[in-house]
Kinemage of the C-alpha trace (Angstrom):
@kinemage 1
@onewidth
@group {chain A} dominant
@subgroup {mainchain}
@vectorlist {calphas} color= white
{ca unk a 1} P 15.121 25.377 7.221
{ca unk a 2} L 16.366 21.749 7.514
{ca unk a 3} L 16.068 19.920 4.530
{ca unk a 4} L 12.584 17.237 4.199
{ca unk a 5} L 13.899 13.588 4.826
{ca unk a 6} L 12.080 11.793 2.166
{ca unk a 7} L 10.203 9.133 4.854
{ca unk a 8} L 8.676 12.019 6.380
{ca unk a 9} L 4.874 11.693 7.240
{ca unk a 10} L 5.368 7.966 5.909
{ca unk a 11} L 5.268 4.746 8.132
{ca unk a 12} L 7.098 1.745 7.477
{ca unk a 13} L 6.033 -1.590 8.888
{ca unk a 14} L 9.233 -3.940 9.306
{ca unk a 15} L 8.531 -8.014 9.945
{ca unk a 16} L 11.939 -9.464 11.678
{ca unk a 17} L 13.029 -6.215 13.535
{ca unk a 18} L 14.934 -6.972 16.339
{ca unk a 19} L 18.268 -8.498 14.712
{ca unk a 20} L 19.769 -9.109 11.479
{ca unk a 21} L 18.711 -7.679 8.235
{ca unk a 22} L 15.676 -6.414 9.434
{ca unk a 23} L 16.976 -4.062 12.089
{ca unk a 24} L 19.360 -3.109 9.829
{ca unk a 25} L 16.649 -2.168 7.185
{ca unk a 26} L 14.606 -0.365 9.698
{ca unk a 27} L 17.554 1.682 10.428
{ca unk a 28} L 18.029 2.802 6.666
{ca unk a 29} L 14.326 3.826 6.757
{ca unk a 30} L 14.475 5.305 10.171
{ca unk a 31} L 17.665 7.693 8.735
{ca unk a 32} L 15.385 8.571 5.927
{ca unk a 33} L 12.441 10.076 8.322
{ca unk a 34} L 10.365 7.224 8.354
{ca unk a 35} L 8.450 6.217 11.394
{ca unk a 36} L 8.394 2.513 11.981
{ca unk a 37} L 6.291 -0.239 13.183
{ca unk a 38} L 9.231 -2.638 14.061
{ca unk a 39} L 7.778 -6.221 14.650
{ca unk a 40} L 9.610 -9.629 16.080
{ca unk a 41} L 8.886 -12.243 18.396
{ca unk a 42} L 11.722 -11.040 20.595
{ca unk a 43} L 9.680 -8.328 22.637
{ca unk a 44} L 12.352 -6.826 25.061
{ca unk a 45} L 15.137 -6.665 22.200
{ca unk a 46} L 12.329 -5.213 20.201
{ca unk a 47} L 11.522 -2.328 22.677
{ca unk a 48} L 15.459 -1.132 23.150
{ca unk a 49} L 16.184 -1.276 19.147
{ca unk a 50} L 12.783 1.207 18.686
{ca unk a 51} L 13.770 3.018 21.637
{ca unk a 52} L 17.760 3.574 20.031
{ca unk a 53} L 16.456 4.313 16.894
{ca unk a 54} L 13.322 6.844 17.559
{ca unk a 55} L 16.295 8.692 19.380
{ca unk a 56} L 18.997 8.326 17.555
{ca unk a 57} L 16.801 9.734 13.928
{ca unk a 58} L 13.721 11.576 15.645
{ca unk a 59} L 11.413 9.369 14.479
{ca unk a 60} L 8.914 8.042 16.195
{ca unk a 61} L 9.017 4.541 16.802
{ca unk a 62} L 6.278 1.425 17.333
{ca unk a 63} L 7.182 -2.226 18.805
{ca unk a 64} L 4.540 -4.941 19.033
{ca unk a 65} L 5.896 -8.376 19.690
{ca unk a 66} L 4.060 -11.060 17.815
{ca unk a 67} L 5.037 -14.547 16.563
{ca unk a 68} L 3.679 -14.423 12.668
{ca unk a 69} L 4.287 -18.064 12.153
{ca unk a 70} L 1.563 -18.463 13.954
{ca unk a 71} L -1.733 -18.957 12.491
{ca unk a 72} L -4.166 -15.953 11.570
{ca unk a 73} L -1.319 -13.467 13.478
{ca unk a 74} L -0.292 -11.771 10.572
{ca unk a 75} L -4.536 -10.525 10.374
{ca unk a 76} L -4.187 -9.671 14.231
{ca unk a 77} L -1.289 -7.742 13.770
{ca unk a 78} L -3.307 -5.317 11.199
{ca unk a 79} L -5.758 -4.968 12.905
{ca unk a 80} L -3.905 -4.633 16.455
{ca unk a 81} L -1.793 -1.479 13.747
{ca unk a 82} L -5.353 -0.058 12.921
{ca unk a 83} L -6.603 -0.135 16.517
{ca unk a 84} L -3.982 1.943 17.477
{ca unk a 85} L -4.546 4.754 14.907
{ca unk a 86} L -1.587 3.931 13.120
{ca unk a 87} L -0.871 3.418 8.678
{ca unk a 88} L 1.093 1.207 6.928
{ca unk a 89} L 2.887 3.052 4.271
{ca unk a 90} L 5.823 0.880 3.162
{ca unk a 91} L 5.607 -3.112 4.274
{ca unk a 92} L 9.193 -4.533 4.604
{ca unk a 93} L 8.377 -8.324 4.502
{ca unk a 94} L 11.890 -9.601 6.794
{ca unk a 95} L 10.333 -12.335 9.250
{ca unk a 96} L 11.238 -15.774 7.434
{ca unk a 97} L 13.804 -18.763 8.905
{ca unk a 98} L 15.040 -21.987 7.320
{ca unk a 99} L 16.233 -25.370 8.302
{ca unk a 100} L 19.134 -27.235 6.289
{ca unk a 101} L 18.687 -31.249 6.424
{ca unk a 102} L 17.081 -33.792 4.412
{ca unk a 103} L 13.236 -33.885 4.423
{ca unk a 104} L 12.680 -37.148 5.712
{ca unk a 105} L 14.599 -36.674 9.059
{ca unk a 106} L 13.190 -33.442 9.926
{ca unk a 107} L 10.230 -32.438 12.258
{ca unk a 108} L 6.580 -31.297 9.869
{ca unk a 109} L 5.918 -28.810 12.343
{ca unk a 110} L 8.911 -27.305 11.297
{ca unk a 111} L 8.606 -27.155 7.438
{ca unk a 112} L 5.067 -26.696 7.973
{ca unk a 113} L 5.872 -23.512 10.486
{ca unk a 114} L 8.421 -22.262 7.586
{ca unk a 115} L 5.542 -22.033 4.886
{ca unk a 116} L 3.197 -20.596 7.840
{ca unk a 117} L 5.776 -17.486 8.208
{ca unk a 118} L 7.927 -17.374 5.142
{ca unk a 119} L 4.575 -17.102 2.681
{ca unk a 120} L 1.238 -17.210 4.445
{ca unk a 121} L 2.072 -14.656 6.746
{ca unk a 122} L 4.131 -12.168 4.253
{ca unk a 123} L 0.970 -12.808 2.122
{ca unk a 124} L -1.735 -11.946 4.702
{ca unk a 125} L -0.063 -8.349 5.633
{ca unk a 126} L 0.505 -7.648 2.415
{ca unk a 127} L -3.427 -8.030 1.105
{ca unk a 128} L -3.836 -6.135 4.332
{ca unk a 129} L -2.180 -2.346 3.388
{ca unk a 130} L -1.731 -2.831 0.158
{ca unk a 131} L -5.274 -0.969 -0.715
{ca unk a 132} L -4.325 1.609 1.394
{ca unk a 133} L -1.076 2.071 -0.424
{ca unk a 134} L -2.739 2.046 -4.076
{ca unk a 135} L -5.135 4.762 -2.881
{ca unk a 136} L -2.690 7.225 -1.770
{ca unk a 137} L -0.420 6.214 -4.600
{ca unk a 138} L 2.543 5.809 -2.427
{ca unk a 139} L 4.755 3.460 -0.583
{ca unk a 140} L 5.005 0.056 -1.020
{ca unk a 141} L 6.108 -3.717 -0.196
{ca unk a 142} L 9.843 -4.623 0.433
{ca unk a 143} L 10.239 -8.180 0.415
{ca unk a 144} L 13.304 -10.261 1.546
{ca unk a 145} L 13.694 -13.849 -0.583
{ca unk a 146} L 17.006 -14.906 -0.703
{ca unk a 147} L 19.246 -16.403 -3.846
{ca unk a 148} L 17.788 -19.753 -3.150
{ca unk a 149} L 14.745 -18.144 -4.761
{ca unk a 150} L 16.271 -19.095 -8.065
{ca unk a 151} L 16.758 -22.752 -8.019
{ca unk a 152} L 15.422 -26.123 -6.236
{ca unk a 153} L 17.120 -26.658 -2.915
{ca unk a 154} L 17.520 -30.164 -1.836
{ca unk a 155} L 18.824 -30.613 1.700
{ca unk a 156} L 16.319 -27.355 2.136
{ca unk a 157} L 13.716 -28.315 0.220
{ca unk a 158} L 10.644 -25.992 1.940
{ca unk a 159} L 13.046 -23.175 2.730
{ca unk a 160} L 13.866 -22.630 -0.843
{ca unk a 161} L 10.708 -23.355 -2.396
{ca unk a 162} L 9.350 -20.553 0.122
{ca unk a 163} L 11.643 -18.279 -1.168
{ca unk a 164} L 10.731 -19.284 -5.254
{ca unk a 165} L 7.186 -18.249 -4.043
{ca unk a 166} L 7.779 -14.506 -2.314
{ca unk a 167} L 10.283 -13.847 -5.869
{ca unk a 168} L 7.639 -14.927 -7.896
{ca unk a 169} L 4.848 -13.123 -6.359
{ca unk a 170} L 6.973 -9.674 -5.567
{ca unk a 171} L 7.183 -9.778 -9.075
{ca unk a 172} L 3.823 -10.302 -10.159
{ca unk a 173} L 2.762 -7.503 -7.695
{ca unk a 174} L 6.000 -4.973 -9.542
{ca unk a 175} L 3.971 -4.994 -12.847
{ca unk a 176} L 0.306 -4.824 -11.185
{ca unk a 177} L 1.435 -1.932 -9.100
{ca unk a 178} L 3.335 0.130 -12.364
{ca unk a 179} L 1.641 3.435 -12.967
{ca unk a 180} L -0.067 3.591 -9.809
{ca unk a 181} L 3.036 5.532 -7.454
{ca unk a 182} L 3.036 2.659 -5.780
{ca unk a 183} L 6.965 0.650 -5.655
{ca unk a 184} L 7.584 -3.512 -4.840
{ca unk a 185} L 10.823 -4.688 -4.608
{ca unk a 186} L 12.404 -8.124 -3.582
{ca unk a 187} L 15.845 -8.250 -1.825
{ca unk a 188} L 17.944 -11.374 -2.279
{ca unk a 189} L 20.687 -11.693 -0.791
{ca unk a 190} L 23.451 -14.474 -0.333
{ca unk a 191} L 24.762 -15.552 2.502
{ca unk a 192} L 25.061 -13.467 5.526
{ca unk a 193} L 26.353 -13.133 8.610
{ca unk a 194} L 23.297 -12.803 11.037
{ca unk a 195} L 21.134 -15.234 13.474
{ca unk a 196} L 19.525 -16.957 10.381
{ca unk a 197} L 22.190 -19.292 9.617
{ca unk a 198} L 22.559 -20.454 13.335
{ca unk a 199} L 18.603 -21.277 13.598
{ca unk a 200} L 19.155 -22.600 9.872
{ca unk a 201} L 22.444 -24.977 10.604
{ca unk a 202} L 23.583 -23.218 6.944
{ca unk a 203} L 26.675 -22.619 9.159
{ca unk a 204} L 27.807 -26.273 8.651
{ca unk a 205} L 27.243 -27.046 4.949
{ca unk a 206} L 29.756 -26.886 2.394
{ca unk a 207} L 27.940 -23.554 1.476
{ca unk a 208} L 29.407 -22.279 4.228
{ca unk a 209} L 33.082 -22.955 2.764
{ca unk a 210} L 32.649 -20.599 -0.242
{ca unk a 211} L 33.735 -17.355 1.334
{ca unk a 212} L 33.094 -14.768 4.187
{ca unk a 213} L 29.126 -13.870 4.918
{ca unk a 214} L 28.464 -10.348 3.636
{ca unk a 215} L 27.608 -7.931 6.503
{ca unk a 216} L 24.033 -7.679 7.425
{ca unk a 217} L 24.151 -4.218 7.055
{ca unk a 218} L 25.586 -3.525 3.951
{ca unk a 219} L 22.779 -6.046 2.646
{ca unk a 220} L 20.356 -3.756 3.954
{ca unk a 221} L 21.589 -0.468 2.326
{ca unk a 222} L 21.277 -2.256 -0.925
{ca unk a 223} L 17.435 -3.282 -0.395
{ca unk a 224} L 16.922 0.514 0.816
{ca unk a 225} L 18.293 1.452 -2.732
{ca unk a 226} L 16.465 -1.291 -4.788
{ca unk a 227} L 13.198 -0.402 -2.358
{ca unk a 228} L 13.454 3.198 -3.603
{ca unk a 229} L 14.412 3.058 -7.343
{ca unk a 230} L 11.306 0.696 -7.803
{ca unk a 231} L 13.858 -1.984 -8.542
{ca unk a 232} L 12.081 -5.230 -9.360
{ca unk a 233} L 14.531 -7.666 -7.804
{ca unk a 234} L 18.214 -7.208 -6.149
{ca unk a 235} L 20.780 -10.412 -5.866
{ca unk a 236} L 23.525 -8.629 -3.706
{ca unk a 237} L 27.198 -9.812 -4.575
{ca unk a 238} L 28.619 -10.292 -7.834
{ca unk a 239} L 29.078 -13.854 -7.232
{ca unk a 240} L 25.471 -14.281 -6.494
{ca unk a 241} L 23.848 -12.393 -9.534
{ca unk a 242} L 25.913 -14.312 -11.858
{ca unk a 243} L 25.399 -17.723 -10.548
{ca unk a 244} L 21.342 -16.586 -10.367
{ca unk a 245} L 21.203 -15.801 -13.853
{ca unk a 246} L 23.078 -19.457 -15.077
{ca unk a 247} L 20.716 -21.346 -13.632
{ca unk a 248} L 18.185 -21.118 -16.441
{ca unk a 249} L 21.167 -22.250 -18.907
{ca unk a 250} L 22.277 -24.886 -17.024
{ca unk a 251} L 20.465 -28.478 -17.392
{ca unk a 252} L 17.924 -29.175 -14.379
{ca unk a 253} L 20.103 -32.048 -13.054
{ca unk a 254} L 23.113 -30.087 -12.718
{ca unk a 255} L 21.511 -27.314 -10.998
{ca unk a 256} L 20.131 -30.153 -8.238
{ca unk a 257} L 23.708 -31.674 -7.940
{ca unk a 258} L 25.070 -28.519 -7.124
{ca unk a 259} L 22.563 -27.593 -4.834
{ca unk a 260} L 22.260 -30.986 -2.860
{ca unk a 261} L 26.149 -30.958 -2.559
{ca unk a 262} L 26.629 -27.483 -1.360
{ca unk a 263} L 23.592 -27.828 1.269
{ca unk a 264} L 25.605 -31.452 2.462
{ca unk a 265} L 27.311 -31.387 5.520
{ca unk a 266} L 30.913 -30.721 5.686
């Protein structure tokens, strides 16, 4: 008898799906038995990544193309997931984008659109399965922040304040969800090499100049292992997690100087 993959019977909704770290996050769940729910604005990449994967791991597979930044689509989406008979057993919260460039020359729509996906959205799915996951006492939210969770960010001011807020409240939800089976996790990573930092223009900051983007992949493994030891937050990179936990020692100014000048231009 073949051994019981530990997703099995379990569904896992994943935000972002068709590229990047969220593909590469359904795939770890996918290789773990999960079925998935893979979501993106992208529909026809979309459809071949849940075709490859249902066959590659026997699982079976979901795609619904939506655009979460806008307005009231994260509440269609559940309910578009309900009318089709379907559960949400693990939420991996992926979708997000940012823009690098000084506040006052950039477009409202745009920082306006960042808030609209990076938190509204990621907050509207999750108060819609999350009482489904506290009654079966399993499963759980995944959520992907990023380091610049752990400081201001001028030169990126929305971006990283959007990321502060899914840290913050991923770890709010950690303690209100101990003791009930139920696991939350948030993923930040550093930079990587994916799609986000062309859409972002990160690719031409003096951030950029620091070393080689991790591997979307191996970002993803990493978040699959934090998701399932219940671990409250994951910096990937040793670089990262020690610059994350100086900031708090570091004078307020300082932290903004080094932000603004490695968001600047080269």
């Amino acid at each position: 008898m073949a051994r019981k993959r530990k997703g099995e019977g379990q569904t896992a909704l994943v935000t972002g799906a068709s590229g990047g770290i969220g593909l590469d996050l359904a795939e770890c769940f996918a290789k773990d038995g999960y079925n998935l729910i893979l979501v993106a604005r992208s529909e026809p990449a979309l459809k071949q990544e849940a075709a490859r994967l249902a066959q590659k791991y026997n699982v079976t597979t979901t795609a619904i193309a939506s655009d979460l930044g806008v307005q009231g689509a994260g509440h269609k989406l559940a309910d578009d997931i309900r009318a089709r008979g379907l559960a949400v057993d693990v939420l991996v919260n992926n979708a997000g984008y940012g823009i690098a460039g000084a506040f006052d020359s950039s477009k409202e729509s745009d920082q306006l659109g960042m808030i609209d996906l990076n938190v509204r959205a990621l907050v509207e799915l999750t108060h819609a399965f999350w009482p489904f996951m506290l009654a079966n006492k399993r499963g759980g939210v995944l959520n992907v922040a990023s380091t610049a969770a752990f400081q201001p960010g001028p030169l990126m001011a929305i971006y990283y304040a959007s990321k502060a807020f899914v840290l913050s409240f991923s770890e709010a939800l950690w303690r209100e969800a101990q003791g009930t089976g139920v696991q939350v996790s948030c993923l930040c990573p550093g930079p990587t090499a994916s799609k986000f930092r062309e859409r972002a223009g990160t690719g031409a900051t003096r951030l950029s100049t620091l070393g080689t983007p991790v591997t979307s992949m191996s970002v993803a493994k990493a978040g699959y292992r934090a998701f399932q030891k219940n671990q409250r937050v994951l910096i990937t990179g040793f670089r990262n997690r020690a610059l994350a936990r100086l900031v708090p020692y570091l004078p307020r100014t300082t932290i903004l100087n080094i932000a603004h000048r490695l968001q600047s231009p080269i």
